[in-house]
Structure formats: structure tokens, C-alpha cells
N, C-alpha and C positions, 0 to 999 in steps of 0.2 A: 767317677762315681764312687759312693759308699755303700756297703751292704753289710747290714748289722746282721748283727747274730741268731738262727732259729727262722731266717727268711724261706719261704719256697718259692722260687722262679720255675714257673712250669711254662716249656718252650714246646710241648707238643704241636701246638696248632699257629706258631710261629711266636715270637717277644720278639721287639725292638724296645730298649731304651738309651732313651741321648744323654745330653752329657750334661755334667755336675745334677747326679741325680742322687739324691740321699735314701736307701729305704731302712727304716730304721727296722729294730729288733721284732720279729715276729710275723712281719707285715707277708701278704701270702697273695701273687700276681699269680692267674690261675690264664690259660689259654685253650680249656677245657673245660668239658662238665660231663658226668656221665645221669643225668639225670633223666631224661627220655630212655636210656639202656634201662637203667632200675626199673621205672614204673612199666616199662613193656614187658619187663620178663626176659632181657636178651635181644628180645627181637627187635629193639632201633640197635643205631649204633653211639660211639660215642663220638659225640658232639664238639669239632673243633672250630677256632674262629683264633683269629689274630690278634692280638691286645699289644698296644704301642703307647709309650712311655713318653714324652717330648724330653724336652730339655731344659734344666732345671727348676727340676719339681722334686719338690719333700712330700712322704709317705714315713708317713707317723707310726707310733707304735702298733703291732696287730692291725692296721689297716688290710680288709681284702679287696682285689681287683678280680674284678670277674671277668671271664672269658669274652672277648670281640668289645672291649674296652679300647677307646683312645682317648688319652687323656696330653690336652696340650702343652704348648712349652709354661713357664713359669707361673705352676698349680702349685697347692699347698692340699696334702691330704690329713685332714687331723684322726688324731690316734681313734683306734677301733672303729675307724668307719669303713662300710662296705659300699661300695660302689657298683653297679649294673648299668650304667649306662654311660656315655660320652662325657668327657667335662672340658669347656670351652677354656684355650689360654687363658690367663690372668687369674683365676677361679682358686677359691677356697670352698672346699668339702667338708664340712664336719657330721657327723653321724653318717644317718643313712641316707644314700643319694640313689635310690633306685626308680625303675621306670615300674608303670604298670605289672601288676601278678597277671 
């Protein structure tokens, strides 16, 4: 695997990634969120879930992954896209790849 420069791997709520995995500079796998804490005021808690990486998959510049993300073996993620939901093997992402708000 590669990991470029100005990355965050947050392994809180567990990371798995396989192999010949490139993430380039900036890009930001998150395995948390504390967004339910904020809007409660403290009173949820913070929000963990498992996010896995397959095996070889490129993540582009500033790409973020969101937390209880699985993303299969040979994915292409293009630069500055966010991601919120699952992306099946074979699969190219570019922009935003989210599920329902």
C-alpha cells in the first residue's frame, strides 16, 4: 500500500484495508462521526461503524470515506469525492456518491 501525504486513517470504529491500495494526498477514511453527539447536546454518543478498504483500489486526491463504508476490491475513487455509502467491486466514483439525507 501507498499513503500520501496530509492522509487521516481514523481506526476508531475499526479500518481494514487490503492490498496494493494507493490513497493519495489528503484523502480522509473516517470510521466515525460525532454528529448525533452535536445536535443532542452530548447526550447521544459518538457514532462508530467499520469502514473496509478491499484490495486494490485508488483514492484520489482529498477523497473522504465515511464511516461503515465498504468499498470493494478494484475501485477507482476520483479526486475530491465523498462517499456515504457502499461501492460494489469494479466501480469508479467520481464526485458525490451519497445515499439519501
Amino acid at each position: 500500500c501507498w499513503i500520501g501525504p496530509n492522509v487521516v486513517l481514523d481506526g476508531s470504529g475499526g479500518l481494514s484495508i487490503g492490498d496494493w491500495v494507493d490513497i493519495s494526498a489528503g484523502a480522509q477514511i473516517y470510521s466515525h462521526d460525532t454528529v448525533a453527539r452535536a445536535l443532542s447536546g452530548g447526550k447521544e454518543p459518538i457514532a462508530h461503524a467499520r469502514t473496509t478498504i478491499g484490495s486494490r483500489v485508488y483514492i484520489g486526491p482529498q477523497a473522504i470515506i465515511a464511516k461503515g463504508v465498504t468499498i470493494g476490491d478494484e475501485v477507482t475513487i476520483g479526486a475530491l469525492s465523498f462517499v456515504d455509502r457502499d461501492v460494489p467491486s469494479g466501480s469508479k466514483v467520481l464526485g458525490r456518491q451519497a445515499g439519501p439525507a
